[in-house]
Every structure is written in C-alpha cells, then in structure tokens.
KEKE-3310 file (N, C-alpha, C; in steps of 0.2 Angstrom, whole numbers, plus 5000, padded with zeros to 4 digits):
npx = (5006:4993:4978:4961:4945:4930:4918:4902:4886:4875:4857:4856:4855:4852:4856:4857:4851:4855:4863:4870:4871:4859:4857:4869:4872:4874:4885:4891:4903:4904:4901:4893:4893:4887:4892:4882:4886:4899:4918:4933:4947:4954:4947:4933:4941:4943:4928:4926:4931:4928:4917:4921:4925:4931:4938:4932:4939:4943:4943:4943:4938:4926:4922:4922:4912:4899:4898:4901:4897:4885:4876:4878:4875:4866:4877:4887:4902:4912:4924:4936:4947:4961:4974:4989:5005:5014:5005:4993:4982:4970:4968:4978:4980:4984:4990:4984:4973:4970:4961:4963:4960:4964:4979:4981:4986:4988:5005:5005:5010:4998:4988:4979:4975:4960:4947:4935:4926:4914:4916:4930:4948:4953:4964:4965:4964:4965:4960:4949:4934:4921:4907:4908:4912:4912:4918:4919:4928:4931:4922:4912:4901:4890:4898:4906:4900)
npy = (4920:4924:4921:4925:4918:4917:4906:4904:4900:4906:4915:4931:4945:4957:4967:4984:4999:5011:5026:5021:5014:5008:4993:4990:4986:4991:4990:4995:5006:5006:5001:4987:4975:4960:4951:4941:4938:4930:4926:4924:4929:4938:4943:4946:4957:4966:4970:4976:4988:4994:4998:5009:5003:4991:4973:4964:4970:4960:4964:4960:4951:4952:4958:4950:4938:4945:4952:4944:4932:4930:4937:4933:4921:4904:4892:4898:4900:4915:4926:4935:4951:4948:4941:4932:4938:4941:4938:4950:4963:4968:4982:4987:4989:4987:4969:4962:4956:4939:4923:4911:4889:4877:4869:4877:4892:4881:4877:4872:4874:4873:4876:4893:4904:4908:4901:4904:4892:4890:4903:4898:4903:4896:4892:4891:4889:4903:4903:4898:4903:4911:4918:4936:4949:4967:4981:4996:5003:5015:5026:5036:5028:5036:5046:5040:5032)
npz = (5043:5056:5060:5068:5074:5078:5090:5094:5103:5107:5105:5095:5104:5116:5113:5111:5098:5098:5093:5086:5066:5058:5057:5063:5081:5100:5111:5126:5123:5109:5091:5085:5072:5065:5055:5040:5029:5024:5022:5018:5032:5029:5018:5025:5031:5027:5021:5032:5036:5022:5028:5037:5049:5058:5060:5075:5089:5105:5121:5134:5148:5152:5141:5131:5135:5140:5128:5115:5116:5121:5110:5097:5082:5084:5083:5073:5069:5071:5061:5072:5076:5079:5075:5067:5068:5078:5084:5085:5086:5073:5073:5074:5091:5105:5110:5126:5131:5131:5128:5126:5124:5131:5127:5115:5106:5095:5086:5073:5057:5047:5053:5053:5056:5068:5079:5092:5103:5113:5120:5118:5113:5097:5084:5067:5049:5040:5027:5027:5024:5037:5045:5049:5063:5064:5071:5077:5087:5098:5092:5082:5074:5063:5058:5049:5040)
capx = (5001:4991:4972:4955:4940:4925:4913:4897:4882:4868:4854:4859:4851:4852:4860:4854:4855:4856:4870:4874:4869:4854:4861:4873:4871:4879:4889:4897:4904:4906:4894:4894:4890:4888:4889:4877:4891:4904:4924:4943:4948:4956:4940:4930:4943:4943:4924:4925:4935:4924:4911:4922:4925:4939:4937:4931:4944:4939:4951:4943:4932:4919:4918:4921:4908:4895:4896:4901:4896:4877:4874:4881:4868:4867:4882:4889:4910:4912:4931:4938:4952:4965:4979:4994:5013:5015:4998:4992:4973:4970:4969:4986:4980:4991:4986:4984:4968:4969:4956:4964:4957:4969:4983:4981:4985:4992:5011:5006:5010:4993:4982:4984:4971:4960:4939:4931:4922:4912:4920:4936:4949:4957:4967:4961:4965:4962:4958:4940:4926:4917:4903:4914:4910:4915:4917:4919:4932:4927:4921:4904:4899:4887:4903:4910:4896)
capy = (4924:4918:4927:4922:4918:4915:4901:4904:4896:4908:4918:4938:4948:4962:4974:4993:5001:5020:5029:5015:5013:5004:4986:4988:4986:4996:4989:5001:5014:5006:5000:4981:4974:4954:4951:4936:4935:4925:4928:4922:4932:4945:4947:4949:4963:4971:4972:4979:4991:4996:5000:5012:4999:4984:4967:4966:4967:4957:4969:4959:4944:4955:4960:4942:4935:4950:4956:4940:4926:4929:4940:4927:4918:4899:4890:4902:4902:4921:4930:4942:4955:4944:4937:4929:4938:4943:4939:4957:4963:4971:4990:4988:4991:4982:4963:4961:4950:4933:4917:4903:4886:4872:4868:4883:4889:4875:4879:4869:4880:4871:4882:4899:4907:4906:4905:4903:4888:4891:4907:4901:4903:4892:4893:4888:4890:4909:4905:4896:4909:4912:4924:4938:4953:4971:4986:5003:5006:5020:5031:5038:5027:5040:5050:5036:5030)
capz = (5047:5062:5061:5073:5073:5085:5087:5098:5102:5108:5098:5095:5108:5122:5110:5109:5093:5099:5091:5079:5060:5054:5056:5070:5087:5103:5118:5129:5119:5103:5087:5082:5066:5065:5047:5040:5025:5025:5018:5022:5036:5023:5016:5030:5036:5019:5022:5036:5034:5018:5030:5043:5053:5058:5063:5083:5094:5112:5127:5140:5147:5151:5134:5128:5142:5139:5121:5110:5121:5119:5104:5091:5081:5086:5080:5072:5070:5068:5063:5075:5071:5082:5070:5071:5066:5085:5088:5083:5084:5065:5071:5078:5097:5109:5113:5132:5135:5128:5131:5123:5125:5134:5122:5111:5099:5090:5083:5065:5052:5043:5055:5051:5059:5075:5081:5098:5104:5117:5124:5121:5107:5093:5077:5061:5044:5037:5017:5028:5023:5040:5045:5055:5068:5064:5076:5077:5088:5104:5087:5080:5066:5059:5054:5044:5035)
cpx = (4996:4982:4968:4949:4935:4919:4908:4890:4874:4863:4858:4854:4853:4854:4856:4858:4855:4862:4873:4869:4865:4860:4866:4872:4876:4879:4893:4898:4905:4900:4898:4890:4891:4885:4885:4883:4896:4908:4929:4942:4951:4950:4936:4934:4943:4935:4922:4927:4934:4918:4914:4925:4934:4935:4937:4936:4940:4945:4948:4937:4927:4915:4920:4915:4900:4892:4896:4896:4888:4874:4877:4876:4871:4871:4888:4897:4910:4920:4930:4944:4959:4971:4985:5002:5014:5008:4995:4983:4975:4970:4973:4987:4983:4985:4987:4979:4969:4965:4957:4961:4963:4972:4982:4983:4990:4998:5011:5006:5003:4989:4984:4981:4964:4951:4939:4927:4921:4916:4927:4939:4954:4961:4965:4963:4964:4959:4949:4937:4919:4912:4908:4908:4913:4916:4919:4925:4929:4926:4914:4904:4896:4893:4906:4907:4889)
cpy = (4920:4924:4921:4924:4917:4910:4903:4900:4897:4913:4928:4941:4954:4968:4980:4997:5008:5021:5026:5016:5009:4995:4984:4989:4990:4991:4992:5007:5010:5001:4994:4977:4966:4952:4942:4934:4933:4929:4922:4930:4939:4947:4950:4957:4968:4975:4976:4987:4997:5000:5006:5010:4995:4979:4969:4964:4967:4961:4965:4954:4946:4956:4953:4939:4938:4951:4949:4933:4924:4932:4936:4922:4910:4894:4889:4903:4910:4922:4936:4946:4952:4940:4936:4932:4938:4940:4945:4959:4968:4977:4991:4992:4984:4974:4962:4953:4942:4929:4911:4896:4881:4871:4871:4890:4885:4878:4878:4874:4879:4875:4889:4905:4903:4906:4902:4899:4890:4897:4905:4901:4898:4893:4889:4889:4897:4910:4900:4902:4905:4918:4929:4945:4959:4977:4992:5008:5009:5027:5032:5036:5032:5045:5044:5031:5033)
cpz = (5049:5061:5065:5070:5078:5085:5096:5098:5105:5103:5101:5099:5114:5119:5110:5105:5094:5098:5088:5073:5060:5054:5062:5074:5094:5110:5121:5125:5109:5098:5084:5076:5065:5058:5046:5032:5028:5021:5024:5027:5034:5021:5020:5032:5033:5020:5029:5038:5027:5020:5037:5046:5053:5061:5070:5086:5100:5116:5133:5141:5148:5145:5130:5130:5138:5131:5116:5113:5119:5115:5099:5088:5083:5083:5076:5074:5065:5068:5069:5071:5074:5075:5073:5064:5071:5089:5092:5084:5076:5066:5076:5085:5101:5112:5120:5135:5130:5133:5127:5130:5128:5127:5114:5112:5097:5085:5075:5062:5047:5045:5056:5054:5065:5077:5086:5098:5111:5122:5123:5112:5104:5086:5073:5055:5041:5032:5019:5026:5028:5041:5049:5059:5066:5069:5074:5079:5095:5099:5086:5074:5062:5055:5049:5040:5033)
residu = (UNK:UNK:UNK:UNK:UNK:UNK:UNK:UNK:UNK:UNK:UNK:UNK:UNK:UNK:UNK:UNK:UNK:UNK:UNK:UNK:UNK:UNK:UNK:UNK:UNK:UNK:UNK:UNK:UNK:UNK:UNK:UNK:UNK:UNK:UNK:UNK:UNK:UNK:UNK:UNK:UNK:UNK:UNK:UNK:UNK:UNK:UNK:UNK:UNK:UNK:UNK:UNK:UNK:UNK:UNK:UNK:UNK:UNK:UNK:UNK:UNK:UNK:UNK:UNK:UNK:UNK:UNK:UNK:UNK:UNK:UNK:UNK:UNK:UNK:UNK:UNK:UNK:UNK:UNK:UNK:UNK:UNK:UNK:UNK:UNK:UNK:UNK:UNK:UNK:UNK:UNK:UNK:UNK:UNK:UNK:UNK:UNK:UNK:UNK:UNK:UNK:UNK:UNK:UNK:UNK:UNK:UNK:UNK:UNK:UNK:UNK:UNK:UNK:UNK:UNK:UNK:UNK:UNK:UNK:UNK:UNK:UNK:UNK:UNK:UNK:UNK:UNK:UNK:UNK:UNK:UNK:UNK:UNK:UNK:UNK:UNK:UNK:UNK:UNK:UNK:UNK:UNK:UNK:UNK:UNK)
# end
C-alpha cells in the first residue's frame, strides 16, 4: 500500500473559521484541520477519523494552489488522504486530479507512501510520522463533533 503526503513551505494564513470547530479552518465549503501532531500515515487517518473527519483529499489545483500551497506552516511535510492500491483517496472518492512531480511516483516497493514538495507530489515511506491535514468533506462539522 502506496499513501501521501504534503510538503510546503508558507506560513498558515487566509483561512475563515465560520462554520468550522474551534481549530479548524474553512475553504469553500469544507472545514480544515492542520494538525501540529505527528503519526504514520495510518495513524494520522485514524485520527482523523476520531474527530469526524478523513485525511484531505486535493480534487483540483486550485485547491492545491489556493488551500494547501499557502496555509501549511514553513517547512512542513504534511500527510494527505492519497494512497497507493490503485492510488485511492481515503474516503473512497474517485481519483481524478493528480500533481505528481517529474518522474513520480517512484515504482520501488521501499516508498510506500507519498508528500508534496513544493506544490507538487512524491512518495515516501508511510511508517514516517508526519504532521498531517484533515478535512471534512462538503459536511457540517458542528454535527460531527
């Protein structure tokens, strides 16, 4: 199994937390949570998942560009919910947008999972404990926590 991660390099900023939980932040329709803990990529989704949520799925480069691009604290390799059996997002919505980086993702069965450098994405090992991203979905956290 193939999972992602994200790697940016600006401060967290522009978000508007109306409609979102104490902690999470709102982009378009949906509330994000950029956790400050760390896990393996299962952990991470586990927590995620504890709190309502799933790991962030990206559907487009706007929302790559716009959402993760400049809200990610400065150096910051964050998981997404991207993995790898088919290269599946985690709340089993159909993969369409990818932003892999020139000659990625790498075939070695060594990297098992995947993060983004600078907007774009790579694969990497899943049992690293990164900080990760959570999301919501097009749902109303208030009901789910």
């Amino acid at each position: 199994v193939r999972y992602f991660n994200v790697f940016y390099e600006k401060p967290v900023s522009g978000f508007q937390t109306e409609n979102c939980s104490e902690g999470w932040k709102m982009f378009k329709d949906r509330c994000y949570l950029f956790s400050t803990e760390s896990g393996t990529w299962d952990k991470a989704r586990e927590d995620c998942r504890n709190r309502g949520a799933d790991l962030a799925v990206i559907k487009s480069e706007e929302e790559q560009n716009d959402l993760m691009k400049d809200k990610v604290p400065s150096g910051h390799q964050m998981w997404i919910g991207l993995y790898r059996d088919t290269w599946s997002w985690s709340d089993g919505s159909v993969h369409s947008f990818t932003n892999w980086a020139p000659s990625s993702p790498s075939i070695s069965t060594e990297h098992s999972c995947a993060f983004s450098k600078l907007g774009k994405w790579y694969n990497l090992n899943c049992s690293i404990e990164l900080n990760f991203v959570c999301y919501t979905g097009e749902i109303d956290l208030h009901t789910l926590l």
